[in-house]
N, C-alpha and C positions, 0 to 999 in steps of 0.2 A: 513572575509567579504564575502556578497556575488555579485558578480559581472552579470547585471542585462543583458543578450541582448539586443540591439533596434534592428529595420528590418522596418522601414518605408521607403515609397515608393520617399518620397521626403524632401529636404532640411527643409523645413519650416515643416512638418509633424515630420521628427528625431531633428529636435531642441527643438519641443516643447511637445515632450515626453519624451525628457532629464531633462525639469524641470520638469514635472508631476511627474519621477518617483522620482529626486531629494528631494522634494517635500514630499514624502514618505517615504524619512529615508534612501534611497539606496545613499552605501558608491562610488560604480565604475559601469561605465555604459561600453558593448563594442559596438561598432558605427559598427555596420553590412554593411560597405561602398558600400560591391559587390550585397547586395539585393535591392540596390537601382534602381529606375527604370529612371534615371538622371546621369552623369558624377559627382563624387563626389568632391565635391567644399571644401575637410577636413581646411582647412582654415575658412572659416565662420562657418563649424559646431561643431567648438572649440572653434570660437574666446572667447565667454562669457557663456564657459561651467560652470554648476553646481556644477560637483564633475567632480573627474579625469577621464579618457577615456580611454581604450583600442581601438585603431584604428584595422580592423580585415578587409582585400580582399580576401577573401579566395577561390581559382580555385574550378572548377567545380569537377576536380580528387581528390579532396580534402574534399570533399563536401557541398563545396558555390557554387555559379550561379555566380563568376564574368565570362565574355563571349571575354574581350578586350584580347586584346594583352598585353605579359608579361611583355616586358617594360614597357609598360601604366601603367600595376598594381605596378611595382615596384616603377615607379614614386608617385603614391599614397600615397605607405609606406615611401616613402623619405620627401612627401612632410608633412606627419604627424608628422615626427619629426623635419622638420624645424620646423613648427611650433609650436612645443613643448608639443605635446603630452604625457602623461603620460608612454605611453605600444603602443607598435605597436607588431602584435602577425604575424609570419612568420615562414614557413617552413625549413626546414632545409635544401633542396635544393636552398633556396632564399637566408638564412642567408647571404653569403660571397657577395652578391651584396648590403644587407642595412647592412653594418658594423655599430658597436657603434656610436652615435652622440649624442652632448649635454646631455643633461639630461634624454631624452626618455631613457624605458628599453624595451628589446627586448625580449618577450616570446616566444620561439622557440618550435614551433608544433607539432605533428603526430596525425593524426585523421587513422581510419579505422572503417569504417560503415559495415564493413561485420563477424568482428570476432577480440576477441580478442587475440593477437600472442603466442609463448610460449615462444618469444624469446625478452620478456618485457626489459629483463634489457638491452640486447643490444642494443635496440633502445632508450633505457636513455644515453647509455653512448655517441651513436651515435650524440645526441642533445646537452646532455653535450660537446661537441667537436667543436660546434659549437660556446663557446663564451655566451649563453644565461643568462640573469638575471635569467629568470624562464622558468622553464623546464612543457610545457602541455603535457600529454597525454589524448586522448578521446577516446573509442574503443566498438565496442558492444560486449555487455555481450552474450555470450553463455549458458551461467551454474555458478552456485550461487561461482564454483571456481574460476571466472577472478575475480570478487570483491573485494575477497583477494588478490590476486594476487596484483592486481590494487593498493587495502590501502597498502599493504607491500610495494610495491615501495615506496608509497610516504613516509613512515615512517621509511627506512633504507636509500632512496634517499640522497647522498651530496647535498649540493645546496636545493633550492627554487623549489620544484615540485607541481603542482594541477596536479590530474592525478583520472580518473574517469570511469565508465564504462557506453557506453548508452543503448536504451531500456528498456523496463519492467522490466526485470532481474536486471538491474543495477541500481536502482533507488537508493538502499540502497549504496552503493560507493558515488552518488550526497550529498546524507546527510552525511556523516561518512566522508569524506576526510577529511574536516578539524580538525576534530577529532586525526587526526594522521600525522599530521602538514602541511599540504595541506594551502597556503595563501590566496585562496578564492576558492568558489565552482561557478557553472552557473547557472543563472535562467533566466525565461521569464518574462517578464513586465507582461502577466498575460496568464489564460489559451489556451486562443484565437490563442496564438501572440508564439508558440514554435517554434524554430527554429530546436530542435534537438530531434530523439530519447528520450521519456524519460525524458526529460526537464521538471521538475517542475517551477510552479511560484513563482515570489519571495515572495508572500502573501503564498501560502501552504509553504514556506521553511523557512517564520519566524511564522506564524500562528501556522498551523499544529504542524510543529515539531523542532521549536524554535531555530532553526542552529546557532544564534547569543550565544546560549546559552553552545552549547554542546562544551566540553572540556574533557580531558583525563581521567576524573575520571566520566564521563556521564555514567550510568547502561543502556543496552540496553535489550528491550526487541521488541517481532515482533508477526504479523501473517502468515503465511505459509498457500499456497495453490495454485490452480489452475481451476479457474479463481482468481484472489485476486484485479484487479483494483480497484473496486467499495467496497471494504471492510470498512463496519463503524467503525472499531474497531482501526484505529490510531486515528479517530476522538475524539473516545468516550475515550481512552485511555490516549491519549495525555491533551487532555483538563481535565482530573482526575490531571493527573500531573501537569499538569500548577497550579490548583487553591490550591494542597497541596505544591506546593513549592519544587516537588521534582526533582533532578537532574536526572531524567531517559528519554529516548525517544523511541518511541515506532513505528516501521518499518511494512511495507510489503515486504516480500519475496515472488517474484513470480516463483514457484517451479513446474515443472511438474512430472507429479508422475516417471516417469524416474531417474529423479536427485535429491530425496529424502538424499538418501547416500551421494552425494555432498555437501546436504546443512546442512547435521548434522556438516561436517567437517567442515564447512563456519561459522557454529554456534557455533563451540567450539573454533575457533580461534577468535573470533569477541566475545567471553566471553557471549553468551546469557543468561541472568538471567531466561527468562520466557518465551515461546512462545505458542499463540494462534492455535489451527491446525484446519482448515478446508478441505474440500473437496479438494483432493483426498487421503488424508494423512493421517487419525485417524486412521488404521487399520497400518500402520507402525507407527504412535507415539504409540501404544500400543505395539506396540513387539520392541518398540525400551524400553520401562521404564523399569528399574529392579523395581522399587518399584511403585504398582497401588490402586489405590482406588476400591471401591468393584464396585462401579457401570463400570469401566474398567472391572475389572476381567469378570463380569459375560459378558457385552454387547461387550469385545473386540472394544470397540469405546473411545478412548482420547483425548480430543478439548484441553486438557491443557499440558505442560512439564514444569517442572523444572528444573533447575540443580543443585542437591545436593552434595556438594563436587565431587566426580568423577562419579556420576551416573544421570540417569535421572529418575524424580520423572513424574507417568500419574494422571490424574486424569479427571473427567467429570463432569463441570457444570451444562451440558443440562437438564437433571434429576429434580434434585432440583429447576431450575430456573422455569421448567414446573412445577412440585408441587405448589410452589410459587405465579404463574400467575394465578393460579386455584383458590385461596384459601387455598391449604394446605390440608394437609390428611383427614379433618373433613368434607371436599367436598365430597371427591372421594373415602372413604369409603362405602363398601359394593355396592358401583355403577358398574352398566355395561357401561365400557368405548371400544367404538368403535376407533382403533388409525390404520391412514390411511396410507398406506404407510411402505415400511422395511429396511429403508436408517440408516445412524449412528443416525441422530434425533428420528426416530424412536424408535430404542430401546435404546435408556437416557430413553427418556419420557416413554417407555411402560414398562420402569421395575420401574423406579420410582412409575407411576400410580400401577405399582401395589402391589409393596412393602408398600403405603400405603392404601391399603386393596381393593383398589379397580380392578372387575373383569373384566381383558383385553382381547379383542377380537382384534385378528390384520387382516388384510386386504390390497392384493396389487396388482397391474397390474400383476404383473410376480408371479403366484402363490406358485412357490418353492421357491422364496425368502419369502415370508410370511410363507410360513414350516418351512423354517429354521429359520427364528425369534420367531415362536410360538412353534418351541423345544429348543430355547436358552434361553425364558423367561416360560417354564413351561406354558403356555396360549394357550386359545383356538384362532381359525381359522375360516377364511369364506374366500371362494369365491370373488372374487371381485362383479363381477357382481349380486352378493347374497347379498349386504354390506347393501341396502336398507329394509332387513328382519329382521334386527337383534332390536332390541327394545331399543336401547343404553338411557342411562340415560347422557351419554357426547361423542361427536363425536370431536374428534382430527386431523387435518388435518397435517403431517409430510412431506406430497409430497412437489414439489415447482410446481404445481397447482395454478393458481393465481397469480403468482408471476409477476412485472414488469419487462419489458413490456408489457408480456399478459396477461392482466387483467381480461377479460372476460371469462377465464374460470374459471370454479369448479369441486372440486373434487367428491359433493355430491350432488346430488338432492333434493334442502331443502325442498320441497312440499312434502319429503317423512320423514321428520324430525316433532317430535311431539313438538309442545309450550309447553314451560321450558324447553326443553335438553338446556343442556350447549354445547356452541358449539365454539372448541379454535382452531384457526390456527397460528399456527409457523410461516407463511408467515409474514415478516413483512414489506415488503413493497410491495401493499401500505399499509396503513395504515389499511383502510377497506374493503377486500378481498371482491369480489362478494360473496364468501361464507357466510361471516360476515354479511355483508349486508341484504341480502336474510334471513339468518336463524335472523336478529334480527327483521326484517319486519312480521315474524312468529310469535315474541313472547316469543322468545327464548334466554338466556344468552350467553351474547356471547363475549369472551375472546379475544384481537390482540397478534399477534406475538411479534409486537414492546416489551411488557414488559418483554417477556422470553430473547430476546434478551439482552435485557440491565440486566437482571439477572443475567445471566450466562457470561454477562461478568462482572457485580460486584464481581461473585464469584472465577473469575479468578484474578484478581483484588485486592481482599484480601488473595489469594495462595501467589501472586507473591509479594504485598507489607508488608502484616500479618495487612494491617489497613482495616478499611471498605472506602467502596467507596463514593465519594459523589453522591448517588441516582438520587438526581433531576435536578443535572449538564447533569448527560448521558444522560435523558430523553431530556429533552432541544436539550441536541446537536444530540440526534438523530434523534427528529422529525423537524429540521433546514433542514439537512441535509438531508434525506429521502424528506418532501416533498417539497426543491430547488429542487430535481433530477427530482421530478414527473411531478413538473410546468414546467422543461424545456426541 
C-alpha cells in the first residue's frame, strides 16, 4: 500500500481531503494531527473516515511542529485509540505510556533528518523492544549506501518494518521498500503538499512508477547522475514499460561524482539490469565497462551500462540518435559540420558526424578542451571566437547554451549563418531554442534536440529490453512534460 500524508490546517480542510484522496484509490491516509493550526478534535476526524488512518503528533525533535505539552500529545494518541483508529504511529520514548489498546496498532518510530546511523539494526531491535505492530524507520540518505542498508533491514527485519531513506538520495528506498517486504511506503496528497525530505506524490508513486505494481521479481533499471531531479528519462522510461506490459521500473539515482564507487555497489546489490548515466559520470561508466562499443572506445564517453553475467557492458546512444535526428549519413556526407562545444555530447555526436563522411570542425569556450576533442576524433579546430569564419554546411550546438531557464541566450550569432545550413541543437528544452528560432527565421533547416533525446533513449531502450521502443509514446510523454515545466 501506499499510505497517503494529510497536513491541512483545519478540521473541516483534513476531513475533506480524506475523501478527495479516498476518492482516488488511496488505501491509508496518516492524519498529520500536530501540523494543524487548531487543537485536534481526532474524534470527529475519524468519526466517518474513508479508508483507515494512521493518527501521527509528532514533537518538534522529532521532526513535526506539535509545540503543546507532552501530556497533551499523549492524550491525543490515547484519544485515537479510543476511538478506534486504525495505527497510531509513536516513538519509542512514548511507547510505555500509550500501551496496546482495543484494536488500534501501534507503529513504533525513529526519524533522523540529519544522517543515516550505522548502528541501523540496533535501533530496530531497540523498537522491536517496545511491543510495536510495526516497526518505522525514516532517516536521510547520505550516500547511495544507507538505501541498502535501509532495504536490507526491512527484508531480514522479524516483524512488520516500512523503513526508508529521505532526501534526494533516498528517493529510490521510497519506491523499492515494498519491494522487499516493507507493508506500505509514504506519499503526499500531491507535489504542493510534502511533508518530508523527498516525499514523492501519490500520483508520481502510482503514475510514474507504478508502486502498486512492483513485487520481488520487478527488473530494475535507473538514471544516474548529478543534478538528476528534472530527469525525463523515468518519465519516458516508465511509460515504455507501462504500455509493453513489462514488469520493470525505472529509478533516479542521485549521485555525486564523489560516490560513484558507492553506487556501483548499491547497484549490484539492488540487481541493476541497465542504467542510464548522465553528467557527471560517463567518463567512470566507461572505465567501469570491461566490454565497450566502439563509439565509447574512441570518445571515452558511456550514457549506457549493462550488466552481463558478472561484468558491465558501456555503450553510447548519443552518436547515432544525432545521425538519426539529421537524417542520417546521406545528410552529412561530405558536409562541413561546425559542432559546438567539447563535453561527452559532444564527441558522440562529432564522431558519429563524422564517421559518416562528414567534415567535423569542433569549437569551444576553453580552447584545450577543443584540442583535445579534435586529437581524439582526428578533426580539425577553430578558435571559438573564429567559429563565425568557418563556412559550415550544418552547425551543432552541444553546449547547454539556451537551455531552461535561460532561454535567451545563444551559442551562435545566426545573422552570421547562411540560409540552408542546417542548424541542430541537442538542447532540448525548450522546445525552440533562441538559436532554432533565429536560424529558422534565416531560412535555415533546423533540427530540436527533443528527437535526439528521445533517440538515444530508444536506443537505450532496446540495449536493456532487445525490443524496439514505442517511438510516439516517448515523444508524447516528452513534450507533456518538457512543456508543463515551461508553462510553470
Amino acid at each position: 500500500m501506499i499510505c497517503v500524508t494529510l497536513s491541512k490546517p483545519t478540521h473541516e480542510a483534513l476531513i475533506h481531503q480524506h475523501h478527495q484522496v479516498a476518492d482516488q484509490g488511496v488505501e491509508l491516509v496518516e492524519l498529520r494531527v500536530d501540523l494543524m493550526q487548531q487543537d485536534p478534535d481526532v474524534f470527529r476526524l475519524i468519526k466517518n473516515r474513508p479508508t483507515p488512518v494512521v493518527i501521527t503528533c509528532r514533537r518538534k525533535e522529532d521532526g513535526g511542529a506539535y509545540v503543546g505539552g507532552e501530556s497533551q500529545r499523549r492524550n491525543i494518541l490515547l484519544s485515537a485509540m479510543e476511538a478506534g483508529a486504525e495505527y497510531v504511529d509513536v516513538e519509542c520514548d512514548t511507547a510505555s505510556a500509550i500501551p496496546p489498546s482495543g484494536s488500534t496498532k501501534r507503529i513504533v518510530s525513529y526519524h533522523n533528518f540529519q544522517e543515516t546511523p550505522e548502528n541501523l539494526d540496533q535501533i530496530h531491535a531497540q523498537l522491536r523492544a517496545c511491543d510495536p505492530d510495526i516497526v518505522k524507520l525514516a532517516t536521510l540518505a547520505k550516500n547511495p549506501e544507507d538505501n541498502i542498508r535501509m532495504l536490507e533491514l526491512v527484508r531480514e527485519s522479524p516483524g512488520s518494518t516500512t523503513a526508508f531513506c529521505m532526501g534526494s538520495l533516498g528517493l529510490v528506498s521510497r519506491v523499492l521498500t515494498g519491494k522487499y517486504g516493507a507493508p506500505w511506503t509514504y506519499a503526499s496528497a500531491s507535489e504542493s503538499e510534502v511533508v518530508a525530505p523527498g516525499q514523492l506524490s501519490y500520483e508520481t508513486m502510482i503514475r510514474r512508477y507504478r508502486y502498486h505494481l512492483i513485487d520481488r521479481d520487478t527488473e530494475l533499471y535507473g538514471v544516474v547522475g548529478d543534478p538528476i531531479e528534472h530527469s525525463l528519462s523515468p518519465h519516458i522510461h516508465n511509460a515504455a514499460f507501462r504500455q509493453l506490459e513489462m514488469n520493470k521500473v525505472y529509478l533516479p539515482f542521485h549521485v555525486p561524482a564523489r560516490q560513484w564507487k558507492e553506487f556501483i555497489l548499491a547497484a549490484q546489490w539492488l540487481e541493476l539490469k541497465g542504467i542510464s548515466v548522465t553528467i557527471p559520470h560517463k567518463q567512470a561508466a566507461y572505465q567501469l565497462a570491461e566490454v565497450a562499443d566502439e563509439t565509447v572506445q574512441v570518445t571515452g564517453a558511456c550514457n549506457t551500462l549493462v550488466r552481463n553475467a558478472n561484468h558491465w557492458e558501456g555503450y553510447n546512444t548519443d552518436g547515432m540518435a544525432a545521425l538519426e535526428s539529421v537524417g542520417g549519413a546521406s545528410v552529412t556526407r561530405n558536409k562541413t559540420v561546425l559542432v559546438l562545444g567539447a563535453g561527452g555530447a559532444a564527441k558522440a555526436v562529432g564522431y558519429a558526424l563524422s564517421q559518416s563522411g562528414g567534415r567535423v570542425i569542433v569549437t569551444n569556450r576553453t580552447h584545450q578542451r577543443a584540442e583535445q576533442l579534435a586529437a581524439e576524433l582526428g578533426c580539425d579546430l577553430v578558435p571559438w571566437e573564429k567559429r563565425i569564419s568557418v563556412q559550415a554546411d550544418m552547425v551543432v550546438n552541444c553546449t547547454s547554451v539556451g537551455m531552461y531557464p535561460h532561454t535567451e541566450g545563444s551559442p551562435f550569432p545566426t545573422d552570421a549563418i547562411k540560409p540552408g545550413t542546417i542548424v541542430f541543437d541537442t538542447v532540448y528544452n525548450p522546445k525552440w531554442t533562441r538559436l532554432l528560432t533565429e536560424a529558422s527565421e534565416r531560412g535555415c533547416s533546423v533540427v530540436a534536440g527533443r528527437e535526439m533525446f528521445v533517440l538515444q533513449a530508444a536506443g537505450q531502450f532496446r540495449i536493456f529490453t532487445g525490443q524496439p521502443a514505442p517511438l510516439e509514446l516517448m515523444r508524447e510523454v516528452v513534450d507533456q512534460v518538457l512543456d508543463g515545466q515551461t508553462a510553470g
